[in-house]
C-alpha positions, 0 to 999 in steps of 0.5 A: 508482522503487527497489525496495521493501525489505520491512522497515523501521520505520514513521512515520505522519504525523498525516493517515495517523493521522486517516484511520486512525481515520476509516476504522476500520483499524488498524495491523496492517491497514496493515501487512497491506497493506504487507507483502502488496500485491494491487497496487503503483502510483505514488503520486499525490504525487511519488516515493510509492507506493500500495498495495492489497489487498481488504478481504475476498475472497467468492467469488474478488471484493471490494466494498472496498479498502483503500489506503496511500500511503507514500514510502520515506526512508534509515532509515523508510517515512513512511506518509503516508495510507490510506483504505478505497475502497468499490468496485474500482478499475481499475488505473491507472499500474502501476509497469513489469513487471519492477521489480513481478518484483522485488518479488516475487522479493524477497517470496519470499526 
């Protein structure tokens, strides 16, 4: 799995789109997701990646979670779906330790 550049523009399909209006998250919410992940895992579909962050954080635990799936092109990200998940998931194929290092490491330049 490559690493995943900070910055590029954004193609939303029209499922990301209609599952945006269905869970009530707008643009910048995904974004926010995007740009500032609390966990980064392989996509379900081949060659994605999946994104997480709490919705809202009271007293150091959440109750929801919002979640983007998007897969990376030369020129775009293609966000391909989000969706609101109303509990805590378990974190489940975590991409390798030192590609989320790297991650991180470009975050912070």
């Amino acid at each position: 799995m490559p690493i995943i550049p900070k910055f590029k523009p954004l193609h939303w399909t029209s499922h990301a789109k209609a599952k945006m209006m269905f869970y009530r998250l707008g643009p910048g919410r995904i974004r926010r997701v995007l740009h500032s992940p609390k966990r980064v895992e392989e996509g379900v579909a081949p060659r994605t990646v999946a994104m997480m962050q709490p919705a809202s954080i009271k007293n150091g635990k959440w109750t929801q979670e919002i979640w983007v799936m998007f897969q990376d092109s030369p020129k775009e990200r293609n966000v391909i779906s989000a969706w609101r998940y109303p509990g805590v998931t378990k974190p489940r194929g975590e991409i390798k330790a030192f590609l989320r290092r790297e991650y991180q490491e470009f975050l912070a330049s």
